[in-house]
C-alpha positions in Angstrom: 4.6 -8.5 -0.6 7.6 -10.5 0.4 7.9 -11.4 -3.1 8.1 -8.1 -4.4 10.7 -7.4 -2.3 12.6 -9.9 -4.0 10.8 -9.6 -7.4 12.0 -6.0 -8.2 16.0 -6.2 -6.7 16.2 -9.0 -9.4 14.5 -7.2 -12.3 17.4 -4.3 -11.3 19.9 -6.5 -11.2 18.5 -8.3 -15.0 18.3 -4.9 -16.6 21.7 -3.8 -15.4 23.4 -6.7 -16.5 21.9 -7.5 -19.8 20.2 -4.2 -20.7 16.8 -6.2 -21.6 13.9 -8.4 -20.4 14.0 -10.6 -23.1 17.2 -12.7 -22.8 15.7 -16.3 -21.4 18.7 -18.4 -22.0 22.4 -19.1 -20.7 21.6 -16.4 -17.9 23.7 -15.8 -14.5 21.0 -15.0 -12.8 17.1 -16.2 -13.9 15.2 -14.0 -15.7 12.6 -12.6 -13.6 9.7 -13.3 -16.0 11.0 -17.2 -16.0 10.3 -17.1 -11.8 7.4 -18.0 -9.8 7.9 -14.8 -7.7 6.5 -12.8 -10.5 3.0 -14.9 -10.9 2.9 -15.3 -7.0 3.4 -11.7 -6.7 0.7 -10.9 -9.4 -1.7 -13.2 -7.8 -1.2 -12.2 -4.1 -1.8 -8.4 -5.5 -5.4 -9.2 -7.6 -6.4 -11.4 -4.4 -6.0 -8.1 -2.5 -7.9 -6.1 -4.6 -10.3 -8.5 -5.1 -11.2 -9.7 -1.5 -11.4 -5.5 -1.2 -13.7 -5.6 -3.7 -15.4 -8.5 -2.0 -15.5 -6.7 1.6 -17.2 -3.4 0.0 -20.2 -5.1 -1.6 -20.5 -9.0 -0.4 -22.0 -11.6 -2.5 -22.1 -15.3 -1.8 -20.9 -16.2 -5.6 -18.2 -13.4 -5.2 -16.6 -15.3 -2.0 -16.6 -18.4 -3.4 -15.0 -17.5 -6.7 -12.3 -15.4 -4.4 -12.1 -19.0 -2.2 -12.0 -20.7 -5.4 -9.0 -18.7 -6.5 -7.2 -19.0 -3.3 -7.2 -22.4 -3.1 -5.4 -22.1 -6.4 -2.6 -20.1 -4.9 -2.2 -22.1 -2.7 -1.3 -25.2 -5.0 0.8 -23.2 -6.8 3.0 -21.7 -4.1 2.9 -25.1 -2.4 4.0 -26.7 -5.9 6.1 -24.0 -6.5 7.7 -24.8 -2.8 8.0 -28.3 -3.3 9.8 -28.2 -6.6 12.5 -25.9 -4.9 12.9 -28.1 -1.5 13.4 -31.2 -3.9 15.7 -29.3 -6.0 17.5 -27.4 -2.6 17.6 -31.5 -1.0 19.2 -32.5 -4.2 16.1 -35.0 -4.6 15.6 -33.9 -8.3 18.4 -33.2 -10.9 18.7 -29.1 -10.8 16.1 -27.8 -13.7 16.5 -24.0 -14.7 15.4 -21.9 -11.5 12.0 -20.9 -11.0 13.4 -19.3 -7.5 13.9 -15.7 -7.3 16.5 -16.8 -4.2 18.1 -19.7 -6.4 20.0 -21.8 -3.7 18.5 -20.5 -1.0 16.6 -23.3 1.4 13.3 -23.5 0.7 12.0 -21.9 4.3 13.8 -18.8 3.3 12.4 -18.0 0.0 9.7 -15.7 -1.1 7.6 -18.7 -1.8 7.6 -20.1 1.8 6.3 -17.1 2.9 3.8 -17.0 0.2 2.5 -20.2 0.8 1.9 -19.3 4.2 0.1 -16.3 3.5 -2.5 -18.0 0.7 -3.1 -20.6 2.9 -4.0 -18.3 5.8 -6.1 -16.0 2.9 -7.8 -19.2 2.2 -8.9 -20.5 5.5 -10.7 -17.0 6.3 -11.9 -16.9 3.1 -13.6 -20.7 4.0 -14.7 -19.2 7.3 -16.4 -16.5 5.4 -18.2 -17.8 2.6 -20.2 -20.5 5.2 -20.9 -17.4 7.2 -22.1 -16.3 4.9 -24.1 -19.4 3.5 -25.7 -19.6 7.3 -27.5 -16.1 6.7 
């Protein structure tokens, strides 16, 4: 949810300074479609309504597609993570942003937080599916 917090403040701010979605290139601030918030965000929000889906009627297959998926998250937020850290350390020439906090260090972005989160999703969701495996 963290990145929505960030995520919808910048699709404002977008919209009130160019009127459109749909302007991609030689932008002040990145276009919120071009971020990894907005894909992080979207994941983190099907995760949730699938593991509810998951808790309400439990299937072996179901967790370990939902584990399966998790463990995807997690790359991506982590890849997502260490492309801005190399970028914020100056380790990697600057590309175009895929930050919603552009600048920002790394432990204070959306995507730190969302790392943490998928990676805490996908250990429980580990934990589950061999529970449920064992019965």
């Amino acid at each position: 949810m963290m990145a929505w917090s960030a995520l919808v403040p910048q699709m404002t701010n977008f919209y009130a300074l160019y009127g459109t979605f749909w302007h991609f290139t030689d932008c002040v601030i990145p276009n919120p479609f071009t971020t990894a918030c907005l894909y992080g965000s979207t994941a983190f929000l099907v995760a949730l309504y699938w593991s509810l889906v998951v808790y309400q009627k439990p299937t072996y297959m179901s967790q370990r597609y939902l584990r399966n998926f998790l463990l995807f998250c997690v790359v991506f937020a982590g890849s997502v993570l260490a492309l801005e850290a190399a970028e914020y350390y100056k380790l990697i020439a600057p590309t175009v942003s895929v930050s919603c906090n552009p600048g920002a260090s790394p432990i204070g972005t959306p995507c730190f937080y969302g790392t943490l989160f998928f990676i805490a999703a996908c250990i429980t969701s580990v934990f589950a599916t061999r529970k449920m495996a064992n019965t």
